[in-house]
C-alpha positions as CSV (number, residue, x, y, z in Angstrom):
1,X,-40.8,-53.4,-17.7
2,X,-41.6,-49.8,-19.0
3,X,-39.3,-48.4,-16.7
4,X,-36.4,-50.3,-17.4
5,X,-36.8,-49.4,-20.9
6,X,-36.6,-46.4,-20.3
7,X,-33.6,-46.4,-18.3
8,X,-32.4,-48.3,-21.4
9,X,-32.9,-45.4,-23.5
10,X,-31.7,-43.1,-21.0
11,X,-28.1,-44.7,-21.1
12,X,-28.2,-44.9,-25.2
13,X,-28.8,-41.3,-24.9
14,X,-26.4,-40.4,-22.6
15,X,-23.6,-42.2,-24.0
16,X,-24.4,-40.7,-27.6
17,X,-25.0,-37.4,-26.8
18,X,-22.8,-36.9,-23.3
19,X,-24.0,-34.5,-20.4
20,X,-23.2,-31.0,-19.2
21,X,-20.8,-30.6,-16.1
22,X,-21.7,-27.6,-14.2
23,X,-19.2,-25.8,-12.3
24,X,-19.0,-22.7,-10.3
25,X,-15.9,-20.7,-10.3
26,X,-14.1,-17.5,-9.1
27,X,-12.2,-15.4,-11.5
28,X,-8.6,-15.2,-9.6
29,X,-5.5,-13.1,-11.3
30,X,-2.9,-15.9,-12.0
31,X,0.0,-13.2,-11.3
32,X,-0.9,-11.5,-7.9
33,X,2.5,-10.5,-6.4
34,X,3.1,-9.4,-2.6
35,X,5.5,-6.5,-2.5
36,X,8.1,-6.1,0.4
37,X,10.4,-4.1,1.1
38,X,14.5,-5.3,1.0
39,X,15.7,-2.3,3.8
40,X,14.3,-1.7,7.1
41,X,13.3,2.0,7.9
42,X,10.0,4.3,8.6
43,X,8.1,4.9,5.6
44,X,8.6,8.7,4.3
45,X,5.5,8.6,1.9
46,X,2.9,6.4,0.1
47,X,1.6,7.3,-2.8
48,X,-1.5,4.9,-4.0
49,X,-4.7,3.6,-2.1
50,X,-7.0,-0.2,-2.3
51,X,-8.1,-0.2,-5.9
52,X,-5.6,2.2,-7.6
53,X,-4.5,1.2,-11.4
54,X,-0.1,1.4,-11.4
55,X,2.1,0.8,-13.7
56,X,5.4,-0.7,-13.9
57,X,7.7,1.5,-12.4
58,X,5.3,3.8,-10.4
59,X,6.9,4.4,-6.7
60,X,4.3,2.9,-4.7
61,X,5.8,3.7,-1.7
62,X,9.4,5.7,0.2
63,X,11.2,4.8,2.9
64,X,13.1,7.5,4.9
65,X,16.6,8.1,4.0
66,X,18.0,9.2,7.4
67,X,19.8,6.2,8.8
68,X,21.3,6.0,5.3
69,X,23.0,9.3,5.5
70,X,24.2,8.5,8.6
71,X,25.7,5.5,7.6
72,X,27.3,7.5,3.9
73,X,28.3,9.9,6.2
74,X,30.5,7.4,8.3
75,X,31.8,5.3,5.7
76,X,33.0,9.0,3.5
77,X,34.8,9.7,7.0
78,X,36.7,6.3,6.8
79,X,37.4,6.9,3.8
80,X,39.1,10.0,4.7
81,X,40.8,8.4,7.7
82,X,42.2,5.5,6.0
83,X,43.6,7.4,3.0
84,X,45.4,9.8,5.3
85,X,47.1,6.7,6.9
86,X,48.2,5.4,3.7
87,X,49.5,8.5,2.3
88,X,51.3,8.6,5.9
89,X,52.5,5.0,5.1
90,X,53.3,5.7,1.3
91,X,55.6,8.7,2.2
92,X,57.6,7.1,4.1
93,X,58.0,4.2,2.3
94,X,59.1,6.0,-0.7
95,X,61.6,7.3,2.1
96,X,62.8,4.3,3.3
97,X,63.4,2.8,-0.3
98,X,65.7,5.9,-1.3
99,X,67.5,5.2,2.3
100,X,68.0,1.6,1.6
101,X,69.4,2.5,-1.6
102,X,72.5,4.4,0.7
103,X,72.3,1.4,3.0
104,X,71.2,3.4,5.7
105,X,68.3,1.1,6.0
106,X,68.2,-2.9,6.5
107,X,65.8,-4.5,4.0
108,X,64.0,-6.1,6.9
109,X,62.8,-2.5,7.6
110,X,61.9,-1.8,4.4
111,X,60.0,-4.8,4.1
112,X,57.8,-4.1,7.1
113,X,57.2,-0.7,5.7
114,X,56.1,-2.0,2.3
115,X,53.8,-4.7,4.3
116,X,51.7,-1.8,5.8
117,X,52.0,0.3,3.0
118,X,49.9,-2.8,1.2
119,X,47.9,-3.0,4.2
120,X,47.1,0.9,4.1
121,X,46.0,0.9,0.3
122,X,43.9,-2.1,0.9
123,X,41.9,-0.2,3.8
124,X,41.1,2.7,1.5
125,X,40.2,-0.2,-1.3
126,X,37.7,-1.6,1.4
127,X,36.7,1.6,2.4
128,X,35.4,3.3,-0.6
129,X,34.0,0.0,-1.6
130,X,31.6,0.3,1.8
131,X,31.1,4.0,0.2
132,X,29.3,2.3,-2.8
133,X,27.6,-0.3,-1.1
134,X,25.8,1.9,1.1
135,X,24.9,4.5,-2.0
136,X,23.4,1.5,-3.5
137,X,21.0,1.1,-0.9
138,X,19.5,4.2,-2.1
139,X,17.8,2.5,-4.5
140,X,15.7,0.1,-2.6
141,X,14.1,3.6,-0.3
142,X,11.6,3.6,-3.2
143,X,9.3,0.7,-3.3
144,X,8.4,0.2,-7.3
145,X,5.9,-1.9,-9.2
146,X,7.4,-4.4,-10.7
147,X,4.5,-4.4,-13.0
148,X,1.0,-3.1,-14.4
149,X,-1.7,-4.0,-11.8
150,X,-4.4,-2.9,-9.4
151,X,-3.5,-2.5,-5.9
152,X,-6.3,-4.8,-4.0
153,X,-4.5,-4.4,-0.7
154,X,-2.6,-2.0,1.4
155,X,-0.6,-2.9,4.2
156,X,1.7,0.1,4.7
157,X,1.0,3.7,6.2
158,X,3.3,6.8,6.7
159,X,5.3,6.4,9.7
160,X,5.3,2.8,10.2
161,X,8.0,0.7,10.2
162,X,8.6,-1.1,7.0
163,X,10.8,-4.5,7.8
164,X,12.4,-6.9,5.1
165,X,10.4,-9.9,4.2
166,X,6.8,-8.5,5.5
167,X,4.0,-7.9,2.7
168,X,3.1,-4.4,2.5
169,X,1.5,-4.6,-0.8
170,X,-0.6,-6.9,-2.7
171,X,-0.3,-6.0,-6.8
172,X,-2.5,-7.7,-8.6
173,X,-2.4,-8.3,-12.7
174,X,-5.5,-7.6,-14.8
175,X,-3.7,-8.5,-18.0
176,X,-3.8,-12.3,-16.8
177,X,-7.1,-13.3,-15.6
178,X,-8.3,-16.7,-15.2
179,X,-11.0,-18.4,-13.8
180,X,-10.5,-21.4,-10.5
181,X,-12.9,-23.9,-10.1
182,X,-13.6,-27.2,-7.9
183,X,-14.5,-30.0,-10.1
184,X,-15.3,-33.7,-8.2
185,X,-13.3,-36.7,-9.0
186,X,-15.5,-38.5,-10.3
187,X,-15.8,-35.7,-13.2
188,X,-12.1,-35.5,-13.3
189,X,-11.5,-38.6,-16.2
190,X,-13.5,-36.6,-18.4
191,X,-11.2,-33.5,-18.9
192,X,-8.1,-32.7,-20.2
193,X,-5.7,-29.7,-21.0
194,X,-7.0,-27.4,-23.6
195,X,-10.4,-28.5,-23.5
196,X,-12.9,-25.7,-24.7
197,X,-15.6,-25.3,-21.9
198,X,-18.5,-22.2,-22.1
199,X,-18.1,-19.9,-19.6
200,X,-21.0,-17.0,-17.8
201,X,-20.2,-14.2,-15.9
202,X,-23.3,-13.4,-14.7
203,X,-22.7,-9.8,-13.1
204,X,-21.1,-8.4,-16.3
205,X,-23.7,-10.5,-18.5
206,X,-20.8,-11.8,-20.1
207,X,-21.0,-15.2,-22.2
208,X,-17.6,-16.7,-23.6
209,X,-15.6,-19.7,-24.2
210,X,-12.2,-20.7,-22.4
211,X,-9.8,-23.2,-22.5
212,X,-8.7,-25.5,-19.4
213,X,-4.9,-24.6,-19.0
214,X,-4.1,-26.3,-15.5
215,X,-5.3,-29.4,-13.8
216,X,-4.2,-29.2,-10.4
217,X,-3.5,-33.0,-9.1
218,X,-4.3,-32.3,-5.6
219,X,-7.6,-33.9,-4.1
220,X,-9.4,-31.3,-1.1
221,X,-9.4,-34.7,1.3
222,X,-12.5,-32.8,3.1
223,X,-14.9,-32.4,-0.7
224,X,-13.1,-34.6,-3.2
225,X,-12.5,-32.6,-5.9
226,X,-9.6,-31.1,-7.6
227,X,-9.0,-27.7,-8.8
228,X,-9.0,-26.3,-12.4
229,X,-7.8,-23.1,-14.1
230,X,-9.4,-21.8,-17.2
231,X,-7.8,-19.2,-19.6
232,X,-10.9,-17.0,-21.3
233,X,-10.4,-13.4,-23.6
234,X,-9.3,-10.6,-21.7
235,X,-12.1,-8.2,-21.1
236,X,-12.1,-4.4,-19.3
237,X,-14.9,-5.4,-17.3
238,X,-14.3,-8.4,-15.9
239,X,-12.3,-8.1,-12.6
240,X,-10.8,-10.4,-9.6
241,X,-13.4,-12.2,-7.2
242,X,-16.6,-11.9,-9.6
243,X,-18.7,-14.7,-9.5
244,X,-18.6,-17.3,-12.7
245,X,-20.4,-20.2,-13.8
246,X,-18.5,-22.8,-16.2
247,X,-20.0,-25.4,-18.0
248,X,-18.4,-28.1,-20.0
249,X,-19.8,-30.9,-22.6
250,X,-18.7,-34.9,-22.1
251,X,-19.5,-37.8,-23.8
C-alpha cells in the first residue's frame, strides 16, 4: 500500500514539475564547404595547412598555367589565320562588286563571293570569341575561399593532379556553430522549434543556453532517435568536434 502511494506521488510530482532530458551532443559547423577545383591541371603551389584560419578571398591553392598558354597560344594563331582569310575574301569582294558594276561580272559570282565573305568574318567572330573563353579560364588556376573559415582538411599537395569535381579542401565556418544531438522518439513529443534548452561544454568550462533551430524528421532505424540542431552564442573558444552535454526541462 505504502509503495503505491508513493508511486502516486511520484507521478503528481512529475507531471507538476516535469523532468530533465539529457542529451549528449557534438558541436558541428552548420556551413562546412568542400572546395574543388572547376579545371584540371597539376597544382603549381598551396599556400595553407590542417588548422589554418583564411579568409574570404585568400588563394588557397594554384594550378599550373602551362596547358592554358598552350591553348591561348593556338586560339591567337587562329585568330591570325582566319582574319587573313577574310581580309583575302573582303578584297576581293570589294573587287568583284566594282566589276559587277561594269557588268564584267554575273551576280551569281558576286553572290558566292559575298557568301564566303560572311563565312570569313564569322570565323574570325568565332575565333576571337575562343580567345576570350580560354583567357577566362585563367581565373579558375587560383583556388579561393569562398569564405572565412578554418581549413580542417587538406587533400591537395604540389604536383598532384587536381581534377574537376574531387574535394581537395574541406573549409569549415567558425562564425556558425551549432551543436547535433540524438534525442529518442519517445522524447521527441516533448520539443519543438525555438525551445530554450541549457547547454555544457565541459572542456572549455563553458555553461550557456541555446535554442533548438532544426528537428530533423528522420528516425536512425538501428537506435530510434532523431537528430536535433541547437543554435548557442558564438564563442572564440569553442571549436568543431568538442564534446557537449545538453539538457532540456519538460513537463
Amino acid at each position: 500500500m505504502i509503495k503505491k502511494i508513493i508511486l502516486i506521488l511520484l507521478s503528481i510530482y512529475s507531471l507538476s514539475y516535469g523532468r530533465t532530458i539529457e542529451l549528449t551532443g557534438t558541436v558541428i559547423s552548420d556551413n562546412e564547404k568542400f572546395i574543388t577545383s572547376r579545371f584540371m591541371g597539376f597544382v603549381k603551389l598551396v599556400n595553407i595547412n590542417e588548422g589554418d584560419i583564411v579568409s574570404q578571398g585568400d588563394i588557397l591553392y594554384e594550378i599550373d598555367s602551362t596547358e592554358i598558354n598552350n591553348k591561348q597560344e593556338q586560339a591567337l594563331l587562329n585568330v591570325q589565320i582566319y582574319q587573313n582569310q577574310y581580309d583575302t575574301v573582303n578584297r576581293n569582294y570589294e573587287r568583284y562588286k566594282r566589276l559587277f558594276k561594269d557588268g564584267v561580272v554575273s551576280k551569281f559570282e558576286l553572290e558566292q563571293l559575298e557568301l564566303n565573305n560572311k563565312n570569313s568574318q564569322n570565323m574570325v567572330k568565332i575565333a576571337q570569341s575562343r580567345v576570350k573563353e580560354v583567357k577566362n579560364q585563367y581565373q579558375y588556376l587560383e583556388i579561393k575561399a569562398p569564405n572565412t573559415g578554418v581549413i580542417t582538411k587538406k587533400m591537395i599537395k604540389a604536383g598532384e593532379m587536381a581534377v574537376p569535381g574531387i574535394p581537395t579542401i574541406i573549409l569549415t565556418d567558425l562564425s556558425n556553430l551549432k551543436i547535433k544531438a540524438e534525442i529518442s522518439e519517445n522524447d521527441l513529443e516533448h520539443l519543438f522549434i525555438k525551445q530554450k534548452v541549457n547547454i555544457k561544454i565541459p572542456s572549455q568550462k563553458i555553461t550557456t543556453q541555446g535554442i533548438i533551430s532544426a528537428i530533423i524528421p528522420s528516425s536512425n532505424p538501428m537506435t530510434h532517435t532523431f537528430t536535433i540542431k541547437i543554435t548557442f552564442p558564438k564563442n572564440k573558444k569553442v571549436y568543431p568536434g568538442m564534446y557537449s552535454k545538453i539538457y532540456i526541462k519538460v513537463k
